[in-house]
N, C-alpha and C positions, 0 to 999 in steps of 0.2 A: 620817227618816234616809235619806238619798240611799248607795246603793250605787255603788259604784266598779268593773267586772269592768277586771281586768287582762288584754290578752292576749300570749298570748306568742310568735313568728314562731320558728320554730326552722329553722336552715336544715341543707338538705343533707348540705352537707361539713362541718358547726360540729365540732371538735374536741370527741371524749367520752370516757371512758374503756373500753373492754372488754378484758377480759383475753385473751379469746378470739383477739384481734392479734395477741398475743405469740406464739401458736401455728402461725402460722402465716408464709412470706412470698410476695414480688410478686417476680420474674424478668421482665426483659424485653431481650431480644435484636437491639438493630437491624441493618439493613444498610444498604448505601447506596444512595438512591431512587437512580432513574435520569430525569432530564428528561425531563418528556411523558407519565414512566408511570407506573400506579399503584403504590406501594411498601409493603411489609407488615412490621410492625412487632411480631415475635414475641412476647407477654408470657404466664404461664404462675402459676399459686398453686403454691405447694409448700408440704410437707408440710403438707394439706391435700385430703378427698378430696369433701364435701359443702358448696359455698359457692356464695351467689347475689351476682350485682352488684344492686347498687343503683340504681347512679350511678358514673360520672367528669366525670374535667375534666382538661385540658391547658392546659400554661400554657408559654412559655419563660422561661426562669429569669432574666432580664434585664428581663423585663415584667409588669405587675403583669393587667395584661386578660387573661382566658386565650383561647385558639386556639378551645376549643369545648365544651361543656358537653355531656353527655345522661346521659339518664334514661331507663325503661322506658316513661314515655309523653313525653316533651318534648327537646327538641333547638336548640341555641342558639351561634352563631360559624362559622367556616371550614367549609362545603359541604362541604371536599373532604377532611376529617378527617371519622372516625368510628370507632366500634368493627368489627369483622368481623361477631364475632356474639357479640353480650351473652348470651345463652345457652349460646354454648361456652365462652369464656373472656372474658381481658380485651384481647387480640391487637387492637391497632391499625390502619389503614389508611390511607393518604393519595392520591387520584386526583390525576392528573393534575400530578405533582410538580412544584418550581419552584426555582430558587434560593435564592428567599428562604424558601424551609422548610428551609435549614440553620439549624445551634445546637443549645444545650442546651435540652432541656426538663425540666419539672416534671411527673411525671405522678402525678394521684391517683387511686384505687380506692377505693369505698365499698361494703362488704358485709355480710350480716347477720351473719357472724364480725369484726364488724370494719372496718379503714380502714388504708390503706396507701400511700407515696408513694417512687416512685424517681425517680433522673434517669438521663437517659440523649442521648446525643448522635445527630443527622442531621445526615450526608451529600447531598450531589445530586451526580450525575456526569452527564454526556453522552454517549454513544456517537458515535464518530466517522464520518462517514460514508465509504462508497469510493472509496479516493484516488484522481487524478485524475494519470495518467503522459504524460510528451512524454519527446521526445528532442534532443539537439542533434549535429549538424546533423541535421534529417531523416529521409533516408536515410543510413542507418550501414554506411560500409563495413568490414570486419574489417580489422585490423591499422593503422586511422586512430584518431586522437584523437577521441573523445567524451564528450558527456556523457549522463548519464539521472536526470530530474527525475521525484517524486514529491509530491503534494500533499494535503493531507487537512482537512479543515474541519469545525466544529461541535462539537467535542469537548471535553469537560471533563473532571478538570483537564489540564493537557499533559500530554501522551502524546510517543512515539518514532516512529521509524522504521526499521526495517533492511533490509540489503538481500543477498539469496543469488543465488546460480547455480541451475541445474538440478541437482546436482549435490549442492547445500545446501551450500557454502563462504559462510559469513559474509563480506560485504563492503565491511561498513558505516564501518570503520575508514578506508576512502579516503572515504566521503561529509562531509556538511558540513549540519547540520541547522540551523533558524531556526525560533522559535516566537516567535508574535505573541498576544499575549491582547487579547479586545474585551472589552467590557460594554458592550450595546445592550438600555436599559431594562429591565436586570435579566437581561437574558438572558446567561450566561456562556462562553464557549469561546476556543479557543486554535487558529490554525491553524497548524499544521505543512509545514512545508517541505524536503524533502532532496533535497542533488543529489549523484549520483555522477559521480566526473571518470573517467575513462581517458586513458592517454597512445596506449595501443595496445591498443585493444578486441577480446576474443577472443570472436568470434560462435560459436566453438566451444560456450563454454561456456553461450549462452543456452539457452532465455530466463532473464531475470533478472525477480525478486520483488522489490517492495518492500511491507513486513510494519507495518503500523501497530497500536501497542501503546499502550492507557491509563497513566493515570499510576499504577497498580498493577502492568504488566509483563505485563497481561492482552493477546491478541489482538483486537481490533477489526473489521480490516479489510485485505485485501490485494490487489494488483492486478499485473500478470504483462506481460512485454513483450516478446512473443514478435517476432522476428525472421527468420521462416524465409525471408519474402518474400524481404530483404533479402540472404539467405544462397543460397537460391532466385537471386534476380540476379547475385549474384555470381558463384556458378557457372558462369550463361550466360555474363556476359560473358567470362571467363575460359577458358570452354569455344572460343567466337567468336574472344577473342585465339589461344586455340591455333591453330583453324582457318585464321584468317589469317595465321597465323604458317606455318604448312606449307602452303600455298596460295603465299605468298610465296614462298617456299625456292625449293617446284616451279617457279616461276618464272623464280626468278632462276638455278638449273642449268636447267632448260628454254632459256632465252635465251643460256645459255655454250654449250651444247651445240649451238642454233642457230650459232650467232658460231661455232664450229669450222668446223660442217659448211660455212657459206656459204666459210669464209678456204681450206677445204680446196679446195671446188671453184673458185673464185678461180684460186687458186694450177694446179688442173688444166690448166683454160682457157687460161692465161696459158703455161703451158706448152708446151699443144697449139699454140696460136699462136705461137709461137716455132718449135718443130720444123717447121710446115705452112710457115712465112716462111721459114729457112734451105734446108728443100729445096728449094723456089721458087725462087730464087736462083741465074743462069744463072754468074756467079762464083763461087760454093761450090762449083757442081759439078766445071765446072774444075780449081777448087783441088786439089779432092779427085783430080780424078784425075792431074794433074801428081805428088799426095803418093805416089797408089799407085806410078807410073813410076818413082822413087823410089828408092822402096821395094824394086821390080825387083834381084836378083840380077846379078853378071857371070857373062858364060860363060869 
């Protein structure tokens, strides 16, 4: 009589029943990775003071393959998922984050009290990097029309842009923002664009900020567009208009003052030549003295 052994594969995660479950639960906390960097994924047993891991597995809840499996000795799927430390808790990790590790997932915990499954949702953001300031035209004279451009790239999701004084007067309300999104092979971000117009720019009030904000309202990034040169120039020249300008002046009375004294002596000369010509004059004398005879009294 031929014997039969059956056997039987019992897996892992197989669904059992322990009461010991009900007693306990899984917490887990995410945030939002950030592109490029490692992100940690907070998970915690509660009320619950003595429990070991078994085993996990990650899945997202739209895919039946999970993200990565481990075990106390074995380890199976995405490198860059893992646990922190199976001996502390059951706290999550993800290196070197990507876009495409947004979504829901499925997460399981197997214990010796037990088996447990939450879901919970990932984020990926970008940090932006710092912005990139021009001006138009140029050199910015005070009290002319300009503008002042701000730029910022790499960031995800769109973010802002504003823009202050020295002074910190908000001045964003005159600006004019454009946000462009790429997708280049999975890689996500949005460049920002802001320009501020002026009709009549007050270099009083520089320098001016422009202040780049995530699409949470968080700072990022900011860059400063200081102006003193330009304020610095102006002065000179202005200082030089002065100078030429009373340089001028003295001048132009300088040369009036000349113009007199020359028409004075002119007029001198022209005089003295005339009186030195009439006494000269063998008929003036004459004249003159027939006028005195004249003049003469009768006896």
């Amino acid at each position: 009589m031929s014997s039969m052994k059956v056997v039987l594969v019992v897996s892992l995660f197989l669904p059992a029943v322990n009461p010991m479950s009900d007693l306990w639960n899984l917490e887990c906390h995410p945030k939002p990775g950030i592109f490029g960097q490692t992100t940690s994924i907070k998970c915690v047993f509660k009320d619950i003071e003595h429990i070991q891991i078994i085993g996990v597995y990650l899945r997202k809840t739209d895919q039946i393959k999970r993200v990565f499996t481990q075990t106390k000795s074995d380890f199976s799927g995405d490198q860059r998922f893992s646990l922190e430390n199976m001996a502390m808790g059951p706290s999550l990790q993800i290196s070197n984050t990507q876009f495409s590790d947004e979504g829901k997932y499925m997460y399981c915990v197997e214990t010796d009290s037990g088996r447990k499954e939450i879901e919970f949702s990932i984020s990926v953001t970008a940090k932006y990097k710092d912005p990139v300031t021009s001006t138009w035209p140029e050199h910015i004279t005070n009290g002319e029309a300009a503008s002042l451009y701000c730029n910022a790239t790499d960031g995800y999701p769109g973010g802002f842009i504003q823009w202050f004084d020295h002074s910190g007067s908000n001045w964003t309300m005159n600006s004019h923002l454009t946000k462009t999104p790429t997708d280049i092979n999975g890689v996500k971000s949005v460049a920002l664009s802001s320009k501020l117009t002026f009709k009549s720019i007050n270099l009083d009030l520089a320098p001016y900020r422009c202040i780049v904000f995530n699409g949470k309202f968080e700072q990022d990034a900011e860059n400063t567009l200081d102006f003193s040169a330009a304020i610095s120039n102006t002065n000179e020249e202005s200082s030089r208009s002065n100078t030429t300008k009373i340089v001028a002046g003295v001048m132009v009375i300088g040369s009036l003052i000349a113009g007199l004294l020359c028409a004075l002596l002119c007029f001198r000369n022209k005089k003295y030549r005339y009186n030195a010509t009439y006494a000269d004059d063998p008929e003036n004398v004459t004249a003159e003295v027939h006028t005195e005879d004249k003049q003469q009294p009768f006896d």
